[in-house]
KOLLO-175088 format. One line per 8 residues: number of its first residue (from 1); for each residue y, x, z of C-alpha. Coordinates in steps of 0.001 Angstrom, whole numbers, plus 524288, in hexadecimal, padded with zeros to 5 digits. Layout:
// KOLLO-175088
NUM) Y,X,Z | ...
// end
This chain:
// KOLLO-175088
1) 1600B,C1606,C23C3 | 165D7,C22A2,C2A7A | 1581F,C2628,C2E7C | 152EB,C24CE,C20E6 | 15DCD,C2B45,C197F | 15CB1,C364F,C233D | 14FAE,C388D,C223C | 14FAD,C38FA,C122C
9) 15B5E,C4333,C1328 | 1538D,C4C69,C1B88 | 146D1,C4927,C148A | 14F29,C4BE0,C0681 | 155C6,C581A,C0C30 | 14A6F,C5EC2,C151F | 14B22,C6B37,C0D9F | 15955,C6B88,C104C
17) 1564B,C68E8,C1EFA | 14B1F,C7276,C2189 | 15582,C7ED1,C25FD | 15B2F,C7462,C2EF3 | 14D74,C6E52,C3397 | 14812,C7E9D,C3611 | 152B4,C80E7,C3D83 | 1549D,C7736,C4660
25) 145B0,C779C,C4830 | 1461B,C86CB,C4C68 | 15194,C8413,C53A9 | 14C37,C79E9,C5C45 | 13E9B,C82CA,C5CEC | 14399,C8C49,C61C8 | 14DC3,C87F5,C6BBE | 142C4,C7E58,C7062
33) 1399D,C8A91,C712D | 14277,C92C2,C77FC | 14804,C8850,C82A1 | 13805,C8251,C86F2 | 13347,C8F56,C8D92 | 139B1,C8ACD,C9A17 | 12CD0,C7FB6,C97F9 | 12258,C8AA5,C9782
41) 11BA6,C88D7,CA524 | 115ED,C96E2,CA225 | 122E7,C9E9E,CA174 | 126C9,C9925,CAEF8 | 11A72,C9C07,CB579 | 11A97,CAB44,CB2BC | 11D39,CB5E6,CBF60 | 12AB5,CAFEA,CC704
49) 13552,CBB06,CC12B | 13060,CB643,CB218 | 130D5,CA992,CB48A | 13F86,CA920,CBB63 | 14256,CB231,CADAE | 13D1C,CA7CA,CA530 | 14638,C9DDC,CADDF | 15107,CA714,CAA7B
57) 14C6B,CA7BE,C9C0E | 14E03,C98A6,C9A8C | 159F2,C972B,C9EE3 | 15DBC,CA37D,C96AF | 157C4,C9C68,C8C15 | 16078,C8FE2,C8C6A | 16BC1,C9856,C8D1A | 16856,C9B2E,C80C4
65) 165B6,C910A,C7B9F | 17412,C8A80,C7D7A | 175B1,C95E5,C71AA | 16AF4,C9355,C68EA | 16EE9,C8458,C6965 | 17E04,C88DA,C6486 | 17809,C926D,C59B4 | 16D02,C8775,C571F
73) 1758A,C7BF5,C5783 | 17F0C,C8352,C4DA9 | 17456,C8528,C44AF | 1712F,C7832,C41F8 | 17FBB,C73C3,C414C | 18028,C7DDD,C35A9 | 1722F,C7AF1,C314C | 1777F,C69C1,C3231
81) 182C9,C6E23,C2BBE | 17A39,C74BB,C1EA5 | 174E2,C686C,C1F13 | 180AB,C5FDE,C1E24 | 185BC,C6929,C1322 | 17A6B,C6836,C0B05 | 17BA8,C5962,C0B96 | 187C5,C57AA,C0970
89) 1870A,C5162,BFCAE | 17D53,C47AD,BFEF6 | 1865A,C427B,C0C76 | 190B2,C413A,C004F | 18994,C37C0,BF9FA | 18632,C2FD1,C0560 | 19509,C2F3A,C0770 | 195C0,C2A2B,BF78C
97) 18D2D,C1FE8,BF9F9 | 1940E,C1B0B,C0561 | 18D18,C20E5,C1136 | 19740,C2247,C1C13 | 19779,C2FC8,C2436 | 19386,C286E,C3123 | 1869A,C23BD,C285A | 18575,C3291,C2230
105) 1855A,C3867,C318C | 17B6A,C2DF5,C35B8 | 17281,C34C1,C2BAF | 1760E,C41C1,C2D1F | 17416,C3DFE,C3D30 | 16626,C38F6,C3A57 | 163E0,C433F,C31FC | 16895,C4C6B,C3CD3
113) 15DCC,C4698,C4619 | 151C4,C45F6,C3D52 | 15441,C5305,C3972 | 15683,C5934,C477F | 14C69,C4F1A,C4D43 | 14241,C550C,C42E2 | 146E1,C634C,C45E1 | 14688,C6206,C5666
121) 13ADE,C5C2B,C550B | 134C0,C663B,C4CFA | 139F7,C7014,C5359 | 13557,C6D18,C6119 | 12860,C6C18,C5C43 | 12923,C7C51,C5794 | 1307E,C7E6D,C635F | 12596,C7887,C6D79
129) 11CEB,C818F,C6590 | 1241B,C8D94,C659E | 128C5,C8CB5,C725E | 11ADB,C8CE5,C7604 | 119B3,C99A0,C6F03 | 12640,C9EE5,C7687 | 12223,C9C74,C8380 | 1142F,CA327,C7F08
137) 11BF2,CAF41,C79B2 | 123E7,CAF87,C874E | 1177D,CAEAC,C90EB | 112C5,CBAEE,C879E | 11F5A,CC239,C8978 | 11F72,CC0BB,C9849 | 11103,CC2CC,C9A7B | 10F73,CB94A,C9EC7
145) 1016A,CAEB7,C9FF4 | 0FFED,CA4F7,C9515 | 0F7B3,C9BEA,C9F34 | 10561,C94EF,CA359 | 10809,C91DF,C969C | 107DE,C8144,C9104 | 10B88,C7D55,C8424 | 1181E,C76E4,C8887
153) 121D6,C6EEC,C8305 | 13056,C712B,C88C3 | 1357F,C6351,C8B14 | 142B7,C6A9F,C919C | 1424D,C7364,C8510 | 140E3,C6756,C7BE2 | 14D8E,C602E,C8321 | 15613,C6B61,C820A
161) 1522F,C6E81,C7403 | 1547B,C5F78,C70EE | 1619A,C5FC1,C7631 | 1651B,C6C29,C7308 | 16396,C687E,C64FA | 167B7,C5A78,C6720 | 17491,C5EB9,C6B5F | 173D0,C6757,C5C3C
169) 16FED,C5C70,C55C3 | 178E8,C544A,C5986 | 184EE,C5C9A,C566D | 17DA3,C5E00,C49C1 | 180CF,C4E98,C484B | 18D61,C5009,C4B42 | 190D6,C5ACA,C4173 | 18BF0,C51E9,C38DC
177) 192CF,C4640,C3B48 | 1A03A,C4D9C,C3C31 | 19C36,C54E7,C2ED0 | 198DB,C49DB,C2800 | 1A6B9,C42A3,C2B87 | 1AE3F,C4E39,C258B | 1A74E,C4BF6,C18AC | 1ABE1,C45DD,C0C39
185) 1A653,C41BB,C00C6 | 1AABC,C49DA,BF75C | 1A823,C55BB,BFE67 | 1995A,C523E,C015E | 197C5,C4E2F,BF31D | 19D5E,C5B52,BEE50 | 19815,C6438,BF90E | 18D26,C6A97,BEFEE
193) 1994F,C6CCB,BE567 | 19FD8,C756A,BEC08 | 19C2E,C8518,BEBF7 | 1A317,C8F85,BF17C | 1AABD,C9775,BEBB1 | 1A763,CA726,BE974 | 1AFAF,CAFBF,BEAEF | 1AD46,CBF64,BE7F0
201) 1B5DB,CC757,BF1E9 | 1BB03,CD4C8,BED3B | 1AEDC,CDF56,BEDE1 | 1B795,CE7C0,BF6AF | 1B857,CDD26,C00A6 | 1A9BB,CDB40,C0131 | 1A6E0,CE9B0,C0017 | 1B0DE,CEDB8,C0AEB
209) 1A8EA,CE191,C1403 | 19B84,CE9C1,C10D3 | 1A0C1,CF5EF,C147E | 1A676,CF122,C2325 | 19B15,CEB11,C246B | 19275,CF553,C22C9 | 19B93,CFE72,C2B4E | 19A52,CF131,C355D
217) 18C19,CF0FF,C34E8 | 1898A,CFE7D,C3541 | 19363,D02C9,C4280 | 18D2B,CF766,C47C3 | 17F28,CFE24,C46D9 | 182A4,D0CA3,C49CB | 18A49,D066A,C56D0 | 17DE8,CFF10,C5B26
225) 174B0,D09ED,C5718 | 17CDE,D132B,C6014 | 1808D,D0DBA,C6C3C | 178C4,D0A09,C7716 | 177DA,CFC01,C7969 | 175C9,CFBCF,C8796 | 1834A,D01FD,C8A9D | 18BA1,CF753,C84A4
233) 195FD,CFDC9,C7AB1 | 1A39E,CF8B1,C7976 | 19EC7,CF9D2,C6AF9 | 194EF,CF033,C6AFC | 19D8E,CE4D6,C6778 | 1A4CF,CED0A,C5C89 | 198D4,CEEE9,C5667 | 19328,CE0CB,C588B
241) 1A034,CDCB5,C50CC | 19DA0,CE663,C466B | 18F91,CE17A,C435F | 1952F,CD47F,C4219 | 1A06B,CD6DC,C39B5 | 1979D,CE022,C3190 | 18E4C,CD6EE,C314B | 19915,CCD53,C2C2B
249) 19DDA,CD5AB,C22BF | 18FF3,CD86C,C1C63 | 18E6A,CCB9B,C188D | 19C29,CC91D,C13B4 | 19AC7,CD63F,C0BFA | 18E53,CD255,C05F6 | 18F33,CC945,BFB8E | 1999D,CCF5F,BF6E6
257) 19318,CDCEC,BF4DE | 18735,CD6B2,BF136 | 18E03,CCF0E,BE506 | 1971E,CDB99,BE1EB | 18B39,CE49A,BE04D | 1827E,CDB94,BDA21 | 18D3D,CD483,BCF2D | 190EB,CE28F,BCCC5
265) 18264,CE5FA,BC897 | 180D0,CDD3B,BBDB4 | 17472,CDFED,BB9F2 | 16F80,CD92B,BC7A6 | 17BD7,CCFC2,BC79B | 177BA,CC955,BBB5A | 16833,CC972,BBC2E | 16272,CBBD2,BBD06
273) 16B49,CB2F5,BC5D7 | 16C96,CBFEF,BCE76 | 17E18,CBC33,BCC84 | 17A22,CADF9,BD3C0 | 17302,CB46C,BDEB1 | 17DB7,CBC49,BE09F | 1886A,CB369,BE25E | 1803A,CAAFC,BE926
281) 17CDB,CB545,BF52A | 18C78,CBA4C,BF41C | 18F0E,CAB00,BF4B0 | 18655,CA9A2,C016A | 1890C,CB5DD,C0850 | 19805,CB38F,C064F | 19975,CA773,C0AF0 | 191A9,CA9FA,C169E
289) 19208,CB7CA,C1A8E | 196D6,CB3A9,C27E6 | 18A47,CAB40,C2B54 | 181A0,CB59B,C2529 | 1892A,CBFE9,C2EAD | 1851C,CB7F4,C3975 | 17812,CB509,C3631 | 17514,CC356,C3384
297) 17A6E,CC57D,C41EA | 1710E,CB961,C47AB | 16607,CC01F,C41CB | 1698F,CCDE0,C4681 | 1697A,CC8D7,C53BA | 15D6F,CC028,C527A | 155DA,CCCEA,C4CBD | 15999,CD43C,C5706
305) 15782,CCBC5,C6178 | 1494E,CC7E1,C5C7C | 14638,CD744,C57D7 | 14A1C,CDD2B,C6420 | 145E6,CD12A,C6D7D | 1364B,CD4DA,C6EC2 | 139A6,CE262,C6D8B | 14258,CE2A6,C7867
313) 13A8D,CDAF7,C7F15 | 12DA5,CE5C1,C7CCD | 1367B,CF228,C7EDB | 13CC7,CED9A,C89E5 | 13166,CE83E,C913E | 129BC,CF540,C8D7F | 13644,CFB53,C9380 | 13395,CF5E6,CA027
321) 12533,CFD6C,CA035 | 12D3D,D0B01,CA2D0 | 1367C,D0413,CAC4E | 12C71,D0194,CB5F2 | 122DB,D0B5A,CB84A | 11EFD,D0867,CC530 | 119CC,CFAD0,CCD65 | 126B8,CF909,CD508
329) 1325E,D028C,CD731 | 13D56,D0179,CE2C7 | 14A20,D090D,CDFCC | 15247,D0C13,CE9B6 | 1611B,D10D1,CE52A | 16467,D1960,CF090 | 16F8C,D1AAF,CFA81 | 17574,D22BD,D03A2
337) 16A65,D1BA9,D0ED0 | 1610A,D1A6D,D0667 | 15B13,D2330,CFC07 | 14BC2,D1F99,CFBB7 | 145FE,D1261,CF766 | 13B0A,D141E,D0326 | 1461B,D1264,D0EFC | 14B15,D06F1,D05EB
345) 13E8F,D00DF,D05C0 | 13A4E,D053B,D13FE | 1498A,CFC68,D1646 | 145DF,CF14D,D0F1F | 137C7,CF178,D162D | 130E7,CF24E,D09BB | 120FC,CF397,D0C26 | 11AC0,CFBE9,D0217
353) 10C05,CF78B,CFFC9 | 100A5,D0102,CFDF5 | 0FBBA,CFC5F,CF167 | 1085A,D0372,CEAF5 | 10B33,D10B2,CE8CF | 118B1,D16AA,CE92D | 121A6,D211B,CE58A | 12F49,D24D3,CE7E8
361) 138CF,D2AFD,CE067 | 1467E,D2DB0,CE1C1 | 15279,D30E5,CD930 | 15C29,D3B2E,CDA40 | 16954,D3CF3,CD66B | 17253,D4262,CD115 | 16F04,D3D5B,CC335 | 17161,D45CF,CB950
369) 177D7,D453B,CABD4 | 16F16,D46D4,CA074 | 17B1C,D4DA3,C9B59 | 179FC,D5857,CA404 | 16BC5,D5911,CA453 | 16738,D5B25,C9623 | 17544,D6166,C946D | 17A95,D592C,C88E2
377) 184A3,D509D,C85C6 | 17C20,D4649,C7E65 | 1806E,D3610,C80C5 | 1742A,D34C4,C803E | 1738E,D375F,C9036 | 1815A,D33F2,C92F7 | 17F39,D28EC,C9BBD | 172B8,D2C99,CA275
385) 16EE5,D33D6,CAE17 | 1617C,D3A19,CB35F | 15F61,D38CB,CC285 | 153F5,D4028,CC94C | 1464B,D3FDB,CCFD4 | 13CDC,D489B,CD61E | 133B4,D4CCD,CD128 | 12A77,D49F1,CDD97
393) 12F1C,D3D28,CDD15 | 12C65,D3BF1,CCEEC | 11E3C,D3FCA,CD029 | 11CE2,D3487,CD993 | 120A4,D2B6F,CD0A0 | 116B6,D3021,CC708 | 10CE7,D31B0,CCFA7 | 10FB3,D23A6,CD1D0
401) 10D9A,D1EEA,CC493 | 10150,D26A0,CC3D9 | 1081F,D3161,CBB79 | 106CC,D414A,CBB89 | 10F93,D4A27,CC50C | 11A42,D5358,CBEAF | 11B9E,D6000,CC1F8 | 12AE7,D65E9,CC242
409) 12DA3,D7419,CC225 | 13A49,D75D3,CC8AC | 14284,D7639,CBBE3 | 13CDD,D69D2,CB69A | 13EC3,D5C35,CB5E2 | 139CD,D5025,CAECA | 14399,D4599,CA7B2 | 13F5B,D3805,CA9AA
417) 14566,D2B5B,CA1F0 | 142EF,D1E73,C9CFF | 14EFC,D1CDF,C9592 | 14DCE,D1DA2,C872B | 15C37,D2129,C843F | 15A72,D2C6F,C8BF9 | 14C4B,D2FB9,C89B5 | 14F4E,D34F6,C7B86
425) 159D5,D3CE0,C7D0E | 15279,D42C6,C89B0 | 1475B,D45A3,C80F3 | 150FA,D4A8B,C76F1 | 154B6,D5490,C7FC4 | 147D0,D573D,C8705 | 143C6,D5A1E,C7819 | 14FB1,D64B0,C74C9
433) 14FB0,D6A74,C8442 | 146D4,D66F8,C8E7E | 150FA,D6ECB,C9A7F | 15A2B,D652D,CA224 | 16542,D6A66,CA9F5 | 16686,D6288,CB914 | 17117,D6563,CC210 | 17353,D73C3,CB991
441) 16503,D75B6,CBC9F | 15ABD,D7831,CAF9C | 14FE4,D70F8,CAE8A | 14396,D6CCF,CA531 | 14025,D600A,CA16B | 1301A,D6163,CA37D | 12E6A,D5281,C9B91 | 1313D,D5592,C8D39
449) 13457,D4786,C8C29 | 13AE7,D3F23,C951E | 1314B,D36AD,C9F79 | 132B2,D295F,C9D4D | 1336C,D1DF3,CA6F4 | 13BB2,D18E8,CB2BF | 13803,D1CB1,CC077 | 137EA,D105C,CC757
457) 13555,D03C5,CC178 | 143F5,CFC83,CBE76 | 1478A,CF21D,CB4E3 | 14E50,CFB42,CACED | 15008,D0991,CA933 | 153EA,D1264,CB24D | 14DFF,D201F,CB16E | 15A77,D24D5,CA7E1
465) 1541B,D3111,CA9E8 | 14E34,D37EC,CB721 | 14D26,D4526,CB80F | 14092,D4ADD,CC029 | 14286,D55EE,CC881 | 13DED,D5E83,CD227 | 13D2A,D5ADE,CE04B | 146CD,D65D1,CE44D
473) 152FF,D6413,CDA78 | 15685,D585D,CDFDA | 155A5,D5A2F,CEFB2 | 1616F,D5649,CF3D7 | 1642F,D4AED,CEA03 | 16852,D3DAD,CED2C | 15E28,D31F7,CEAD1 | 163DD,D295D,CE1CD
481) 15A06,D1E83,CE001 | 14A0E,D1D89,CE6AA | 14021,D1862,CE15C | 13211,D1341,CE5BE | 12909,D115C,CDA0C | 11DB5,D087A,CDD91 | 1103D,D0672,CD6D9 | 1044A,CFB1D,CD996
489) 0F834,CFE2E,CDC9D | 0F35B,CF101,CDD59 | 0F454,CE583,CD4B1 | 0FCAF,CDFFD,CDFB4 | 108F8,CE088,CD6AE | 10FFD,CD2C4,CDA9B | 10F9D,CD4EF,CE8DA | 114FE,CE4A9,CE784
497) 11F4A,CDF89,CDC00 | 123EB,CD379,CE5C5 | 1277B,CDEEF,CF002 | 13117,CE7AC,CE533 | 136C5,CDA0E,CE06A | 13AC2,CD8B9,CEE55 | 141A3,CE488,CF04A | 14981,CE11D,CE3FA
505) 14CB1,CD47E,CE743 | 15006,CD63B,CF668 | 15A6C,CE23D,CF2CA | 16136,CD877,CE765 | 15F7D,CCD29,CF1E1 | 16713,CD459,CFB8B | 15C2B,CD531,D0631 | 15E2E,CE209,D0652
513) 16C3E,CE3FD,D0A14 | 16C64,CE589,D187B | 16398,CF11E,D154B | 16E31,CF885,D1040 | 165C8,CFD57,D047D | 16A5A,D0382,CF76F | 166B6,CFCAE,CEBB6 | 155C7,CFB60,CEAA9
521) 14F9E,CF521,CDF13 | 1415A,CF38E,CDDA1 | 13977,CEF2B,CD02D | 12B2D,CEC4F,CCEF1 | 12560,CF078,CC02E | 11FB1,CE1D9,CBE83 | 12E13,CDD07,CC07F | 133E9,CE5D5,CB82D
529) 12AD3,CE09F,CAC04 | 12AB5,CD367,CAFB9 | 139DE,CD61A,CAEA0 | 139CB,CDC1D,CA1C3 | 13176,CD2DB,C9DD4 | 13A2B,CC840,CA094 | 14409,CCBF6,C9B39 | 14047,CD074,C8FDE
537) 13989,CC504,C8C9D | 146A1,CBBF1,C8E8D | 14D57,CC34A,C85B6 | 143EC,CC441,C7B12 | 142C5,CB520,C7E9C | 1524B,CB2E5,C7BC9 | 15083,CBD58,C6EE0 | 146BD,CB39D,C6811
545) 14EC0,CA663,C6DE5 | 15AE2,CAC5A,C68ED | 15538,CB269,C5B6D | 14DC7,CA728,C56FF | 15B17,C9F28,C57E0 | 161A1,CA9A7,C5075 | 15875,CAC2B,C45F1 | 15614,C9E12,C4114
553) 16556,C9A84,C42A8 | 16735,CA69E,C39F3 | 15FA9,CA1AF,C2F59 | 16233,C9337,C31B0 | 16FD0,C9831,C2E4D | 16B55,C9FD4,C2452 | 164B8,C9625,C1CDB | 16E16,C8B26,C1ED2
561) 17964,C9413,C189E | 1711D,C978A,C0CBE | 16E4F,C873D,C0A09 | 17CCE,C8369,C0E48 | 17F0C,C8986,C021B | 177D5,C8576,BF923 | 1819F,C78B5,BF2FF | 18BC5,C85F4,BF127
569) 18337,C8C79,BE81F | 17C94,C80D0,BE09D | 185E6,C8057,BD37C | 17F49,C8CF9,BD241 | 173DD,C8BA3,BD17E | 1766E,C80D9,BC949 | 17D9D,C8813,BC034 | 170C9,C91D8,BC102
577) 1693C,C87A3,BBE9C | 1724D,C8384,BB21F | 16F1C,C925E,BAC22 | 1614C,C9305,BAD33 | 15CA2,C9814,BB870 | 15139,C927F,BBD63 | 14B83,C8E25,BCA0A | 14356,C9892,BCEFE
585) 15140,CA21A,BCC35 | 1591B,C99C3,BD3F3 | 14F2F,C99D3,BDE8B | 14F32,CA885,BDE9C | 15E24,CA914,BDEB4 | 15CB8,C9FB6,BED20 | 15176,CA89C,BEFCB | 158E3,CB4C5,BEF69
593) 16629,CAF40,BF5D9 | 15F85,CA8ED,C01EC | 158CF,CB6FF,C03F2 | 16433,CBF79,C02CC | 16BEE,CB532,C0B75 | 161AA,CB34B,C15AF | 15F14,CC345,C1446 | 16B0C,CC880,C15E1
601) 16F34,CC487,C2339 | 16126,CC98A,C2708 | 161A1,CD79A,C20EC | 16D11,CD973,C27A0 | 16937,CD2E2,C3592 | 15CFC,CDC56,C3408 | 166FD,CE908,C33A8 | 16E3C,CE4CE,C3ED4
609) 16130,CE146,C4551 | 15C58,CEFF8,C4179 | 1697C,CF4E1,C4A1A | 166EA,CEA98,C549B | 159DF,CED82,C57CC | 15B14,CFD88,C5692 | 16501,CFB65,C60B0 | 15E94,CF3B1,C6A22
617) 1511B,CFBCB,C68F4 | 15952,D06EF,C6BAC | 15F74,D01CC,C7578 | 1504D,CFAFD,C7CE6 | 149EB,D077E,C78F5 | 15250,D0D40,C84CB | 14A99,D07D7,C8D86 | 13DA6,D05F1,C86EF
625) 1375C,D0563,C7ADE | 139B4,CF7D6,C7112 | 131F2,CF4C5,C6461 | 13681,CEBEA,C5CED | 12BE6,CEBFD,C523D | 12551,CDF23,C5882 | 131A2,CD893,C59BA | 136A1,CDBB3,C4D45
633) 12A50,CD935,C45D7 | 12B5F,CCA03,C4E5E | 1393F,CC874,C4AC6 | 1370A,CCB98,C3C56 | 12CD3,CC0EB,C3C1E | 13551,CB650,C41A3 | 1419C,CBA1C,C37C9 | 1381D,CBB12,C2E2D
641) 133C8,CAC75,C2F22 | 140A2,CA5B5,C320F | 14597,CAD91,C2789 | 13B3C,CAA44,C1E04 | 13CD9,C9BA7,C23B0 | 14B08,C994A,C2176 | 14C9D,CA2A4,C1449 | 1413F,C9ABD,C0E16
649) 146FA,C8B72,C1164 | 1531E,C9029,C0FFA | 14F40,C94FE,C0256 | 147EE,C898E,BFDE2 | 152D8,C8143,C02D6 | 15DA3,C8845,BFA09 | 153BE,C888D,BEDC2 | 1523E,C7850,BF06F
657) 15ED0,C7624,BF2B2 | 1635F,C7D1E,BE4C4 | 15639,C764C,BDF7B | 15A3A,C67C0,BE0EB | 16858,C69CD,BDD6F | 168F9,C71F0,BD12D
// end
């Protein structure tokens, strides 16, 4: 009998159920998805260093994944909970006709399992299928050989998923049970009687919100837009609180101005049922500014995260290019003993083969202020430094790379830097004056713009800015750090990489100690890449993982709001309905509110995002070069059909619901 009764409720209200079923089937598609990679035999048999990353990755991953089962386990308590609203009058007549509330939870409990049942099911299914196209997108983003790949179906992946949700489900029963217990009668029958009650504020109050939060929103944007990220600001977190209270205060603000401008034009106010539309969005946005606050947020941090995720990933990878120029580098960071990387390596017995070429180069302090050598006073060079090189030394290096030799006059000198913070202003000033003053000393700047690159190959950054110079100027100075830049001239690349990894790993090990040797570090160029590549790869990985979860519990929420509402608003549209106006008006009027509701936290999600991802480009463009244009177009897409998705059911819902009860 429960089974049967269970199954015509679902079957009777599947149009009130499909939000519920297309969330809980994305939900357990894509934590399925993200969780089976640890099955794909392919990602664990790339090169040894990307494999131990993807080990890393996984357990990474079901960090995570503790998270997205809170934020995904609260989102079908709220999405149950629209449910158990909605049907609140018909569990008031079973009470009338003398169905206990132990009876009532037995069918809301079967209920609760057909409906999951019919949603894990489902959504496994898309998951074993789009987790085949994740581990596909992952092998393309390392590199790496589709031969290892199997269609594969995560049985792990499948277990954890099942419980995961098992453990939701059944908390899902429980909220039901307890909320069932509180009922009575009378307030299930009358549930769809009883509307809330409007009231206008006083225009100042609402005005006065509008204005703070426009001041909010907008010292929020000219603080990010003018600070630099990477040095962490004590005014960060001021200006985090400000976008949220702003934020806040936008949507509180809203309705208010939006019914004080439009009632005071009366021409608009009282065109077609143009007064009901109003109320009806000042009604919405009212009551649930807060949630729309927070939703705009969610979807400012899923834009960004999905915008800037392949971008970062391209920039900074293309980054790496410039930081390793060479085969292999070993950088020695001199002493008082020792002040060239060959009697390091001549120490450690270090056998150099002849199918490399080499070339040394050292560099000399003191470092000098940029301050004092352009003679200004701009931030701009505040906190950077430019160290030295011969030129002799330099010509080696190019000679090296296969490059043309430079020619210095005695009063001359090249600038050298691959750091985009500094590069501009150096040009800036290359541009106005090309004559640098060194140690009260004149000199010209032969490059009219600055070289770019690093020296040595390193995992980051590092030429702030070097400043070539003749041979003679700096007899005398100190060695602060020697290099040896290596290049292949055989295919051999494993075999020569294995002997730089050693060097690396023997000083961090320790083997080096009894040595007494200052601090050596070596890097080969297929390391650093395979590095970048790893990296960047997990955290565009963690991006999508963390996005997807974010974007469709952002318009779950969205949706579910909009047709938690609907009972509220019904006597009106009877009362429409009693004056004439006919269907295809009344559909407009949902029309038009579900687009302004499911718009508005969007518009404004997009400004922030506009901010968010200036910031970071400027911020990534300091090292190397980010377009976002792929990314963005990608992320557009995917908002573009969840949005489309959820606005259209959620729209049909709303127009069905009004429909069958008017």
């Amino acid at each position: 009998m429960y089974f049967k009764l269970a199954y015509d409720n679902i079957k009777k209200s599947y149009k009130d159920y499909t939000i519920y079923f297309l969330t809980l089937i994305l939900a357990v598609c894509i934590f399925y998805s993200f969780n089976s990679i640890d099955s794909q035999k392919a990602l664990f048999d790339m090169e040894s260093p990307t494999a131990n990353y993807m080990d890393k990755l996984i357990e990474t991953i079901s960090a995570i994944s503790m998270f997205v089962s809170v934020v995904l386990g609260s989102l079908i308590l709220y999405a149950n909970n629209f449910l158990i609203k909605k049907r609140k009058k018909e569990l008031g007549i079973y009470m009338t006709l003398g169905m206990g509330k132990r009876k009532i939870s037995r069918i809301l409990v079967t209920e609760t399992f057909m409906v999951e049942g019919i949603s894990l099911i489902t959504g496994l299914i898309l998951g074993i299928v789009t987790s085949q196209v994740l581990s596909t997108f992952i092998l393309k983003l390392f590199d790496d050989s589709m031969d290892g790949y199997r269609f594969i179906v995560s049985i792990s992946a499948i277990g954890k998923t099942i419980l995961c949700f098992g453990i939701m489900f059944l908390l899902v029963i429980i909220f039901n049970i307890f909320v069932i217990s509180k009922y009575k009668i009378i307030d299930l029958l009358a549930a769809d009687k009883r509307n809330e009650n409007m009231k206008f504020k006083n225009p100042f109050i609402y005005l006065t919100s509008f204005i703070l939060s426009v001041a909010s929103l907008t010292f929020t944007y000219k603080t990010f837009l003018g600070m630099n990220l990477y040095l962490w600001d004590s005014i960060i977190i001021p200006a985090l609180v400000f976008l949220i209270v702003g934020t806040v205060l936008f949507f509180f603000s809203l309705s208010g101005i939006i019914l004080y401008i439009v009632s005071n034009n009366r021409k608009a106010y009282f065109k077609g049922v143009n007064i009901f539309i109003v109320k009806q969005i000042y009604s919405k946005i009212n009551t649930n500014f807060i949630s729309m606050s927070v939703i705009c947020l969610m979807l400012f941090i899923t834009i960004l995260a999905l915008t800037t995720g392949i971008g970062l990933k391209k920039g900074y990878e293309a980054g790496f290019v410039k930081l390793a120029p060479f085969d292999a580098s070993v950088i020695l960071y001199t002493n008082d003993e020792i002040n060239n990387v060959e009697d390091a390596l001549n120490k450690i017995n270090f056998k150099k083969y002849g199918n490399e070429k080499y070339a040394i180069y050292n560099e000399y302090v003191p470092i000098i202020d940029f301050r004092d050598l352009f003679g200004t006073e701009d931030k701009a060079f505040e906190m950077f430094g430019g160290s030295f090189v011969k030129i002799s030394e330099y010509n080696e290096i190019l000679k090296l790379k296969g490059e043309k030799e430079v020619n210095l006059n005695k009063d001359e000198v090249l600038i050298l830097s691959n750091l985009n913070k500094l590069v501009g202003p150096i040009n800036a000033k290359l541009k106005s004056s090309n004559k640098v003053k060194i140690k009260g000393e004149e000199f010209t700047v032969k490059n009219q713009e600055v070289i770019r690159g690093n020296l040595e190959d390193f995992n980051v950054t590092n030429n702030e800015c070097t400043i070539v110079i003749n041979d003679e100027f700096l007899s005398g100075y100190k060695v602060s750090k020697s290099v040896l830049n290596v290049m292949y001239t055989d295919e051999n690349r494993e075999e020569n990489n294995k002997k730089y990894d050693k060097i690396q790993k023997n000083y961090r090990s320790g083997e080096y100690e009894s040595l007494n040797l200052p601090i050596i570090d070596a890097y080969s160029k297929d390391d650093i890449y395979s590095m970048a590549k790893r990296s960047s790869t997990g955290a565009l990985f963690i991006r999508l993982y963390l996005g997807a979860v974010l974007l469709i519990t952002s318009m779950a929420i969205l949706s579910l709001k909009q047709l938690s509402e609907v009972s509220d608003s019904m006597e009106r549209y009877r009362a429409l309905k009693r004056i004439g106006v006919n269907k295809n008006m009344i559909n407009k009027t949902i029309f038009i509110q579900t687009l302004i509701y499911f718009s508005l936290p969007m518009i404004l999600a997009l400004i922030h995002s506009i901010v968010g991802i200036t910031v970071v480009n400027k911020e990534i463009n300091s090292y190397g070069q980010m377009n976002i244009r792929f990314s963005t177009l990608i992320t557009a897409l995917i908002f573009l059909v969840v949005y489309i998705a959820y606005f259209y059911i959620t729209y049909t819902s709303y127009r069905d619901i009004v429909k069958n009860n008017i």
